[in-house]
BALOLUM-146491 format. One record per residue (C-alpha): residue number from 1; residue in three letters; x, y, z. Coordinates in Angstrom, 1 decimal, padded with zeros to 4 digits. Example, Ala and Ser with C-alpha at 12.3 -4.5 7.8 and 13.67 -1.06 7.14 Angstrom:
2
VEXTOR   num   residuo        X        Y        Z
VEXTOR     1       ALA    012.3   -004.5    007.8
VEXTOR     2       SER    013.7   -001.1    007.1
This chain:
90
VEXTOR   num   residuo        X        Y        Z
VEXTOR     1       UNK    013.3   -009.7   -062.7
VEXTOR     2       UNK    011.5   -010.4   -059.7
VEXTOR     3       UNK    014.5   -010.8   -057.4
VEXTOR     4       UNK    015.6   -007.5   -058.9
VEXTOR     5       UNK    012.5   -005.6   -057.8
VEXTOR     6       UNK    012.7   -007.4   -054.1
VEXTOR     7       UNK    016.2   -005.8   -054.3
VEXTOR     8       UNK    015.0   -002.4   -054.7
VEXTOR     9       UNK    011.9   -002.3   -052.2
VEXTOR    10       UNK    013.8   -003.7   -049.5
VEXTOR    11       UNK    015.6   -000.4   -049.5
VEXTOR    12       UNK    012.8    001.4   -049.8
VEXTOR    13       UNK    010.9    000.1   -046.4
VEXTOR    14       UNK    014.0    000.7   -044.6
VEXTOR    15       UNK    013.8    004.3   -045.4
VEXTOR    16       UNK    010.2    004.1   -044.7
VEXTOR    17       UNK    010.9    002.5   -041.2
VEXTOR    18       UNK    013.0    004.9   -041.0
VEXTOR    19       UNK    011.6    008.0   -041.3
VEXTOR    20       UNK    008.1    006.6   -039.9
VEXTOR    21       UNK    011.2    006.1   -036.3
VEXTOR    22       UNK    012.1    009.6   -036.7
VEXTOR    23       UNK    008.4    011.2   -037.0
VEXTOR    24       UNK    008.0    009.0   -033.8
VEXTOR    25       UNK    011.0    010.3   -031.9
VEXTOR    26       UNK    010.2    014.0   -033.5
VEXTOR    27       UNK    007.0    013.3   -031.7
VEXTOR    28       UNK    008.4    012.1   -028.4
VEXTOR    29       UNK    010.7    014.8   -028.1
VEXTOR    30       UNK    008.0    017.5   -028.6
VEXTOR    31       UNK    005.9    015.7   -025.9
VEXTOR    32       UNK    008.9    015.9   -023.3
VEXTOR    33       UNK    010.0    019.3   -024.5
VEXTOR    34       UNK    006.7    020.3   -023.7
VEXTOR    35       UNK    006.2    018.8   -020.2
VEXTOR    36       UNK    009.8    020.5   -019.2
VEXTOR    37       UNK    008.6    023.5   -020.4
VEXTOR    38       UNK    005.3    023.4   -018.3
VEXTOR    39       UNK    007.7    021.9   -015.1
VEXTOR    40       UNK    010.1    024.7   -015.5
VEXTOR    41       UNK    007.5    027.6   -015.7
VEXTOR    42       UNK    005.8    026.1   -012.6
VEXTOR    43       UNK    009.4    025.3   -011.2
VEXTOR    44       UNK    009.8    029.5   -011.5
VEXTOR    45       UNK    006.5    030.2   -010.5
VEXTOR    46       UNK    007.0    028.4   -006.9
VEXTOR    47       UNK    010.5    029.7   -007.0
VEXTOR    48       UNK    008.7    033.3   -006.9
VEXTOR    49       UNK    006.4    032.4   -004.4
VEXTOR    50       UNK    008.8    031.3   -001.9
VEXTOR    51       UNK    010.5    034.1   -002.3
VEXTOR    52       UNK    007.7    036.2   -001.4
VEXTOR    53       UNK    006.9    034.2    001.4
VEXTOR    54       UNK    010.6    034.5    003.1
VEXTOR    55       UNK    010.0    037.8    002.8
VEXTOR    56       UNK    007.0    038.3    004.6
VEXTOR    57       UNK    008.9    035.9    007.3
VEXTOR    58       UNK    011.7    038.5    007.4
VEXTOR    59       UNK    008.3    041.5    007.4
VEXTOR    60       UNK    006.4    039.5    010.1
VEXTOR    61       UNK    010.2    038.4    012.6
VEXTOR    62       UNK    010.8    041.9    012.5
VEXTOR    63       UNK    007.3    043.3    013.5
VEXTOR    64       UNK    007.4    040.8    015.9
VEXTOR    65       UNK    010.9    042.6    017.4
VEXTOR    66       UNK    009.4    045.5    017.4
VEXTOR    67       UNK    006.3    044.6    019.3
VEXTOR    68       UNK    008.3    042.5    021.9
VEXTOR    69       UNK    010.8    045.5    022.8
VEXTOR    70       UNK    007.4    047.9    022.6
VEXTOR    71       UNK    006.1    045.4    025.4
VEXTOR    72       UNK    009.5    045.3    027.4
VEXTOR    73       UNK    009.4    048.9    027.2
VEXTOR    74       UNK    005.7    049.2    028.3
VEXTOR    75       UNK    006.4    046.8    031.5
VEXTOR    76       UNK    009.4    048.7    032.7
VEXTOR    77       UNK    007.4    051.6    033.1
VEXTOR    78       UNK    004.7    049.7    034.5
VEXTOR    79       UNK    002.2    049.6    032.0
VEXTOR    80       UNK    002.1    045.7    031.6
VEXTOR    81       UNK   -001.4    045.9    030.6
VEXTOR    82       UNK   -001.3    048.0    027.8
VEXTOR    83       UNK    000.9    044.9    026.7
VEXTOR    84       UNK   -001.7    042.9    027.3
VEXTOR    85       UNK   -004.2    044.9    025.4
VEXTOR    86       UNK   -001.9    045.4    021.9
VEXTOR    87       UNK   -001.3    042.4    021.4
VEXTOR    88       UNK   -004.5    041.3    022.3
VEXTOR    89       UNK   -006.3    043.4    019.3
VEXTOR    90       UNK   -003.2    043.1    017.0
């Protein structure tokens, strides 16, 4: 009767080792869900921000267009140091 009972554990602590593997993977899977989670809101957050920032490139080139043909404009009627003097205080 003994070898009988051996028979019928055996099965049973490879269902435990089994499902003791799969609350471990569960686990696993939950820790790497949640670090992609955390990546890809940081991921969107710089995507955002560098968004803005090309944008304030595209703000800043074409102020500084502006104030370059306001200065070519200033020396061709000969007031080179009003140039000067804007883009001294701005």
């Amino acid at each position: 009767m003994c070898h009988l009972c051996a028979l019928q554990v055996k099965p049973l602590l490879e269902v435990t080792n089994t499902e003791e593997k799969i609350t471990q993977k569960e686990a696993e899977l939950k820790q790497v869900s949640d670090k992609f989670d955390k990546l890809k809101f940081e991921h969107d957050d710089l995507e955002k921000k560098h968004q803005q920032i090309m944008e304030e490139k595209v703000a800043l080139a074409e102020q500084l267009q502006a104030e370059a043909e306001l200065c070519s404009e200033a020396e061709e009627v000969g007031q080179s140091h009003y140039c000067y003097l804007y883009s001294y205080y701005f």
